[in-house]
Structures are given as structure tokens and as C-alpha cells.
TORPA-266864 format. One line per 2 residues: number of its first residue (from 1); their letters; for each residue x, y, z of C-alpha. Coordinates in nm, 3 decimals, always signed. Example, Ala and Ser with C-alpha at 12.3 -4.5 7.8 and 13.67 -1.06 7.14 Angstrom:
BEGIN
1> as> +1.230:-0.450:+0.780 | +1.367:-0.106:+0.714
! end
This chain:
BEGIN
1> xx> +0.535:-0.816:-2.384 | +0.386:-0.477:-2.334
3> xx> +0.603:-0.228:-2.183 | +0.323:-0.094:-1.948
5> xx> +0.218:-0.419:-1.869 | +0.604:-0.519:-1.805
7> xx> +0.661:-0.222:-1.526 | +0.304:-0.279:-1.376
9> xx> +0.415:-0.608:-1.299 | +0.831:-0.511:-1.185
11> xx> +0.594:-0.272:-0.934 | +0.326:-0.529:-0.753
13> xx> +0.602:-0.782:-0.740 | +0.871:-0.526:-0.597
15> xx> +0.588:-0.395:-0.322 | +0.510:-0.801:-0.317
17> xx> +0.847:-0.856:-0.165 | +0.907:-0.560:+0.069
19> xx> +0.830:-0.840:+0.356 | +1.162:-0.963:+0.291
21> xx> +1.375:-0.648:+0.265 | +1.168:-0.535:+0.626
23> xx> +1.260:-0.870:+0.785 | +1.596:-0.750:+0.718
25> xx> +1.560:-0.462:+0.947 | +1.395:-0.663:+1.200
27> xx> +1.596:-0.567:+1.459 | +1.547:-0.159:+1.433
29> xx> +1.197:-0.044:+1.601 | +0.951:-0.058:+1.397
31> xx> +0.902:+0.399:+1.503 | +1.278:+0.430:+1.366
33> xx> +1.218:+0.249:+1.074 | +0.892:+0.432:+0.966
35> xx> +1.101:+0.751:+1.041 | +1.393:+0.633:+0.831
37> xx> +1.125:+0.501:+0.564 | +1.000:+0.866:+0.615
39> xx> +1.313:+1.060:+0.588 | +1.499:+0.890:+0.267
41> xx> +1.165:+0.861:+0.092 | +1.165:+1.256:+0.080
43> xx> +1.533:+1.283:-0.005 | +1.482:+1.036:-0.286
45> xx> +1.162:+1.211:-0.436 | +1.314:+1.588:-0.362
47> xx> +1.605:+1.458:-0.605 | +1.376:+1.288:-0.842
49> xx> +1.191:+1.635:-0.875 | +1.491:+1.868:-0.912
51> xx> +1.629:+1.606:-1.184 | +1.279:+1.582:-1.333
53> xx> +1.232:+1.949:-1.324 | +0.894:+1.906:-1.147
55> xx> +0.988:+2.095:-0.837 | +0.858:+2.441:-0.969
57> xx> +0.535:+2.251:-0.993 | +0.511:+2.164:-0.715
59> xx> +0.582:+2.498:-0.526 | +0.314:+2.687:-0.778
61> xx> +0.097:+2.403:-0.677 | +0.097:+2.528:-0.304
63> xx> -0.226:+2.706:-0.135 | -0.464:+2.599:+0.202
65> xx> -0.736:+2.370:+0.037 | -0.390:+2.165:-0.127
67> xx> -0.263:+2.142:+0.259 | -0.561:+2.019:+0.422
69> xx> -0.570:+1.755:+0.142 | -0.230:+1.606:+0.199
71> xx> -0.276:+1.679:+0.562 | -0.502:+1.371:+0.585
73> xx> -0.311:+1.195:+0.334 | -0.002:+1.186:+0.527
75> xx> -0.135:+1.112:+0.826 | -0.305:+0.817:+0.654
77> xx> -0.013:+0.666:+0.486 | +0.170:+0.726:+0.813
79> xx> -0.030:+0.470:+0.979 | -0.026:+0.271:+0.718
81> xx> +0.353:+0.200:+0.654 | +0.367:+0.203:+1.080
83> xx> +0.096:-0.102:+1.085 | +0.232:-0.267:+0.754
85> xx> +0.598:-0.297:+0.863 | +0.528:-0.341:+1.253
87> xx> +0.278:-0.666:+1.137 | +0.542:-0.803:+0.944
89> xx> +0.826:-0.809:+1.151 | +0.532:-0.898:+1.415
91> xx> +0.468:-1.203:+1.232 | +0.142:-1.131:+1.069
93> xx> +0.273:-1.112:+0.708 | -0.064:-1.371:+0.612
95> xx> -0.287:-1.122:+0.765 | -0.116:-0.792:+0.650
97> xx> -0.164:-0.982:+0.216 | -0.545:-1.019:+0.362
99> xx> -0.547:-0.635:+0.376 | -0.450:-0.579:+0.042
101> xx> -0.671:-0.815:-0.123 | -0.967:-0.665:+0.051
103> xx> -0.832:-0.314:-0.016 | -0.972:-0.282:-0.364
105> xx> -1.283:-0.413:-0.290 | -1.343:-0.177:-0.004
107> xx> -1.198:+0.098:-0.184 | -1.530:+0.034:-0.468
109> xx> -1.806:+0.059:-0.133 | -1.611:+0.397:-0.062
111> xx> -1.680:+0.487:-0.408 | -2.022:+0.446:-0.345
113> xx> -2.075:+0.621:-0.041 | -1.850:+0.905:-0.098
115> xx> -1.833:+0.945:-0.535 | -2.200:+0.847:-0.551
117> xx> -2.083:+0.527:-0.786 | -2.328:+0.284:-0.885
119> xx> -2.291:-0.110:-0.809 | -2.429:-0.346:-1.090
121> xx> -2.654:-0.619:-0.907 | -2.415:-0.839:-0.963
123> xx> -2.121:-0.680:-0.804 | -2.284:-0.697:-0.472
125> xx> -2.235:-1.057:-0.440 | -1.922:-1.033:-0.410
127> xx> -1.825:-0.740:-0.156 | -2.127:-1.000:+0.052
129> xx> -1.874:-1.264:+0.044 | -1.589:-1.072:+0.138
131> xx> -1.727:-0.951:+0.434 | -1.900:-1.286:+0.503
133> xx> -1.477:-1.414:+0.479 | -1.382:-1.122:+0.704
135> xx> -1.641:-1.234:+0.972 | -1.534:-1.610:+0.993
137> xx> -1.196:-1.497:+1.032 | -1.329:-1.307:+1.311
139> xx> -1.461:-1.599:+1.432 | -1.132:-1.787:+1.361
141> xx> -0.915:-1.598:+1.538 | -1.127:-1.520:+1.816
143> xx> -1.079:-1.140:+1.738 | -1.127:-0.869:+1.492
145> xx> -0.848:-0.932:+1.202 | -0.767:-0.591:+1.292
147> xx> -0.407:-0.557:+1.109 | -0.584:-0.648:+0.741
149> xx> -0.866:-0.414:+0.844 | -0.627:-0.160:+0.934
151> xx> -0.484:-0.168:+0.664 | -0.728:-0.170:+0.441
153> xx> -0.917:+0.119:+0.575 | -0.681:+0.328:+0.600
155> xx> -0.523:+0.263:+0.203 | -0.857:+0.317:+0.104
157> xx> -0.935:+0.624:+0.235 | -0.604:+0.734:+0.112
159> xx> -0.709:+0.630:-0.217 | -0.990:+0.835:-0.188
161> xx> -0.842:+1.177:-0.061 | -0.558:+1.140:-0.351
163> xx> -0.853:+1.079:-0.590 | -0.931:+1.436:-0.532
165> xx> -0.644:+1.566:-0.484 | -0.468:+1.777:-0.719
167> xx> -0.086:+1.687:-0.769 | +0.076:+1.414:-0.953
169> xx> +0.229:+1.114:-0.784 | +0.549:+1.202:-0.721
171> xx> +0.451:+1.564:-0.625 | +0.203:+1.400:-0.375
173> xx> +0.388:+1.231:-0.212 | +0.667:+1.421:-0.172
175> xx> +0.442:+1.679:+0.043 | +0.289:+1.380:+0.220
177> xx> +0.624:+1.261:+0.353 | +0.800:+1.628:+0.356
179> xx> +0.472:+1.696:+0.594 | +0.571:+1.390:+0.812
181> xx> +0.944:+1.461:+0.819 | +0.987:+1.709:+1.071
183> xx> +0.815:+1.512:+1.320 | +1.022:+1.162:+1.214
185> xx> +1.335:+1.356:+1.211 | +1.261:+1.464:+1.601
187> xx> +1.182:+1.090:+1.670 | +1.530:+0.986:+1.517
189> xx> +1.677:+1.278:+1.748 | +1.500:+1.188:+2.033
191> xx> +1.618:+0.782:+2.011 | +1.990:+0.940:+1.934
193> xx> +1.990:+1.122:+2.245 | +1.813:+0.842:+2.440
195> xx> +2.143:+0.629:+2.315 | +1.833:+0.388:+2.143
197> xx> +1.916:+0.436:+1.780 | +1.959:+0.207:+1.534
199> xx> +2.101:+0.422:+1.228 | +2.514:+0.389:+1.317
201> xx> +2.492:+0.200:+1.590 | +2.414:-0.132:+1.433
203> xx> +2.686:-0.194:+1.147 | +2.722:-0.060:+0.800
205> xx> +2.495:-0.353:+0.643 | +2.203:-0.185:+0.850
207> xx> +2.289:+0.183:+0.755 | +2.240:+0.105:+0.385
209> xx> +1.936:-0.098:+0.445 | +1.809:+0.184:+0.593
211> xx> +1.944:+0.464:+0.351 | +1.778:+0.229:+0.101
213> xx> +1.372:+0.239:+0.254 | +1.383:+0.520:+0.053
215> xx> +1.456:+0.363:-0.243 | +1.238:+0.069:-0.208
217> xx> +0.935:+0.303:-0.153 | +0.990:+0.552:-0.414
219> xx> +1.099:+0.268:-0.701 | +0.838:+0.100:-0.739
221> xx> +0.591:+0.372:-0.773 | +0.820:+0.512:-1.098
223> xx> +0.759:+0.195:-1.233 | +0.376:+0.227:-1.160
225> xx> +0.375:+0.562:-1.261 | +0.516:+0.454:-1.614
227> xx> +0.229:+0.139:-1.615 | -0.037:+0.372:-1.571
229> xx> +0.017:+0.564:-1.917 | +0.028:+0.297:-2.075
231> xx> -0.227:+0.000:-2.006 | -0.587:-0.002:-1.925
233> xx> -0.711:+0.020:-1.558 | -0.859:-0.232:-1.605
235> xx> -0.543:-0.429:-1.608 | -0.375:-0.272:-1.378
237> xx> -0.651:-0.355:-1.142 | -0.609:-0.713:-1.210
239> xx> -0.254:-0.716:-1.168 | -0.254:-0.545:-0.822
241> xx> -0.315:-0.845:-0.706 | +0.019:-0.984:-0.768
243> xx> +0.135:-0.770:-0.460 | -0.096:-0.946:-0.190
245> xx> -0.043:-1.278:-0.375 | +0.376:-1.267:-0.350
247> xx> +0.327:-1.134:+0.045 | +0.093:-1.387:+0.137
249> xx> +0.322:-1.679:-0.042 | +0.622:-1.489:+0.144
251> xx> +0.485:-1.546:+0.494 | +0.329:-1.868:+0.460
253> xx> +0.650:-2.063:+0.238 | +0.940:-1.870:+0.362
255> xx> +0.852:-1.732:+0.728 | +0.623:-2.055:+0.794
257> xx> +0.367:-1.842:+0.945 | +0.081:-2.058:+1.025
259> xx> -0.197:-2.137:+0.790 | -0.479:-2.308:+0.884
261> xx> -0.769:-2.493:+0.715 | -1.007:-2.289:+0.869
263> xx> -0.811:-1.932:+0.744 | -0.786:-2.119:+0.458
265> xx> -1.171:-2.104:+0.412 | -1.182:-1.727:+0.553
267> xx> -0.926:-1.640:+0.314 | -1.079:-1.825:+0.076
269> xx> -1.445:-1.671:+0.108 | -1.210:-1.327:+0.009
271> xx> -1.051:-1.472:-0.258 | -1.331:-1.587:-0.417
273> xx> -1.500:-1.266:-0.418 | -1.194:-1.102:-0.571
275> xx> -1.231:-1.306:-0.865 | -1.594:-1.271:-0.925
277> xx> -1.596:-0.912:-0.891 | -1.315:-0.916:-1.157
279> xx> -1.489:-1.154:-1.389 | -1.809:-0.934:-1.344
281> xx> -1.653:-0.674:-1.436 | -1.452:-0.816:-1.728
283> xx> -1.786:-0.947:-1.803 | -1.986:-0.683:-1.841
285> xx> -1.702:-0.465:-2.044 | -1.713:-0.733:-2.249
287> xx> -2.095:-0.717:-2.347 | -2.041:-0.299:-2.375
289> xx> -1.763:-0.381:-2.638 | -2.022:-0.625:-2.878
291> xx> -2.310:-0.384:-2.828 | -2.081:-0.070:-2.937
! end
């Protein structure tokens, strides 16, 4: 198998399973762990940079319209990894995988409004019936699904400012979580003096797990980083879906979060319009291929 294709799919599957490796720090609040998630994820890519030589980069890099850029990034993927690992210890695993598989869809109506991107006809169906699934859920729950919303929005949008921003990955996000780390490293102060903290107070096994957030984040993105040079997009966009796919299996087989038959058809509705967008598009690339 493809190489590119191999490492896209070690990456949505490792981001897939995160559920389970956040379950395992159920017991540390859910501010601690973003602040731990924070904190190692910057140690981790500082290293990776001074190994990779990239950190020169990164400082030439530097100057005010590059802040304000990763300003708003950071503050986006703060409250993203705070809602994502709050929801699943929460119990709302299902709904967090709803997120994600709305996420790319939303991200293409951003495109629109903000890139001035142009929707085929067809591909209209589609974000219809997403949003026509998002409102019976709405209906379902008797609320806004505000967690996969949440989510969503707020990926998206990060999408969007790194789309125009100007430094690699690992550069990126390095100043995203270097900009959050003074303010997660006075949090982690503040619940040591409070005699609240988790990190060496709760056992060695709990240490490493959180020593290791900053692994877990930072891995799988090498491994994306080394799919995206080598396969099409347009694969990669089909197998981001294994991420929400392996999350919402997670919650619903192994954490018996309940399922049903009327989410069933909400998530359905989604699903459904994930998979004619792709075949739309898959479609039409298709037709552009014969007629070249």
C-alpha cells in the first residue's frame, strides 16, 4: 500500500482513538488536562524543531500581521481541545464524532463566504441535508447539539485562519500552543497552590499519561504531515473520515453511550450527505479527467 496513504490512515485512526487515552485521564479536570495537553504539546514540538532544524524558521518567520494570525488560532484550538476532551469524559463521545463529520462540510460553506468558492448545483444538496440532520437532532434532543456544533465551528474557522496563514504545521502550532502556555502554566500553578492538582498527586500511571498528551497530539500530525506530500487531497479528504467513524464506534460499542433510532436518523440525514458530497465530487473529477 501507498506510503502516504499508509500514514494518512495511522493519523485519523490515532486522533480516532484519543477518546480512549482521555477516558484514561478521566479523573484530572478537564482545565488541567487542556493545560497539560497545552504544556507537553509545546515541549514536544520545541524539540521536534531544534532536532528538525526548523526553529530558525520559525523565529525569521516572526512580525505583527503573523501574531494576530495565530492569535485567533490559538484561541480557537483552545476551545476546541477544552470542549472535545470535557464532552468525552462528559459522556458525549456520539455527539463530539457528529462534530467532525459535519466539520468538513461546514468548513466548504466557509469557503464560500469567506474564499469566494463556488458550489456546483449539485453540492448544495447535500450541505441541505446536513443541516436538515442537524435540526432533527435539535428536535431530538430537545436542544441545540451544541458540543458537535461547537466543535465544528470552531475547527472550521481554524481551518480557515491557518489557510492563510503563513507557517508550516509544526511551526504553527508550536506558536499557537507557546501563545497559550503562559496562561496554562499559571492555571497548573494556581491548582498546585490551591492543593487541587492532579500532575503528582495522583500516582505515576497518571504523570505519564499526562507527560504523554503531548505526544498523542503532536504524533499524529507528523504522520499527517508526511500523508499530505504524498497523496491527493482528494484522498485525504475521504479518509478524514476514519477519525469521526472510530470515535463514534468508540462511544457507542465500548462506553455504551446511548444511541437511539431517532439519532440514528439525525445522524443518518449527516451521513448521508457526507457521502453524496464525496461522490459528487469524485464524480465530477471524474468527468474533468475523460474530457482532458
Amino acid at each position: 500500500m501507498n506510503p502516504g496513504i499508509l500514514a494518512a490512515i495511522g493519523a485519523y485512526a490515532s486522533w480516532g482513538m484519543l477518546p480512549i487515552y482521555w477516558k484514561l485521564l478521566g479523573h484530572v479536570p478537564t482545565a488541567q488536562l487542556l493545560c497539560h495537553r497545552i504544556t507537553w504539546s509545546f515541549v514536544v514540538l520545541a524539540i521536534f524543531l531544534v532536532l528538525t532544524r526548523r526553529i530558525a524558521r520559525l523565529r525569521s518567520s516572526l512580525c505583527p500581521s503573523v501574531w494576530g494570525s495565530y492569535v485567533l488560532a490559538s484561541l480557537l484550538i483552545g476551545v476546541n481541545w477544552f470542549i472535545y476532551v470535557w464532552s468525552v469524559n462528559a459522556g458525549y463521545i456520539v455527539e463530539a464524532s457528529l462534530g467532525y463529520f459535519i466539520n468538513p462540510l461546514l468548513s466548504v460553506l466557509l469557503g464560500v463566504f469567506f474564499m469566494r468558492e463556488r458550489l456546483r448545483p449539485l453540492q448544495w444538496a447535500p450541505l441541505g441535508l446536513a443541516a436538515a440532520g442537524v435540526i432533527y437532532l435539535t428536535f431530538d434532543y430537545g436542544r441545540l447539539p451544541w458540543i458537535a456544533l461547537t466543535l465544528a465551528v470552531t475547527f472550521s474557522l481554524y481551518g480557515l485562519v491557518k489557510k492563510k496563514a503563513p507557517l508550516g504545521a509544526f511551526e504553527g502550532l508550536t506558536l499557537e500552543t507557546g501563545l497559550l502556555l503562559v496562561p496554562a502554566l499559571a492555571w497548573l500553578g494556581w491548582s498546585e497552590l490551591s492543593g487541587v492538582a492532579a500532575f503528582l498527586h495522583a500516582g505515576t500511571g497518571s504523570d505519564l499519561l499526562l507527560i504523554g498528551a503531548g505526544v498523542v497530539t503532536t504524533a499524529p500530525l507528523v504522520m499527517f504531515a508526511a500523508a499530505a506530500h504524498r497523496i491527493p487531497l482528494s484522498m485525504i479528504g475521504i479518509l478524514q473520515y476514519i477519525a469521526p467513524t472510530i470515535q463514534f464506534l468508540i462511544g457507542v460499542f465500548m462506553y455504551h453511550e446511548p444511541f437511539s433510532r431517532t439519532q440514528f436518523t439525525g445522524f443518518g440525514m449527516v451521513w448521508l450527505a457526507v457521502l453524496l458530497f464525496w461522490l459528487e465530487r469524485w464524480s465530477f473529477g471524474r468527468k474533468l479527467r475523460h474530457s482532458a
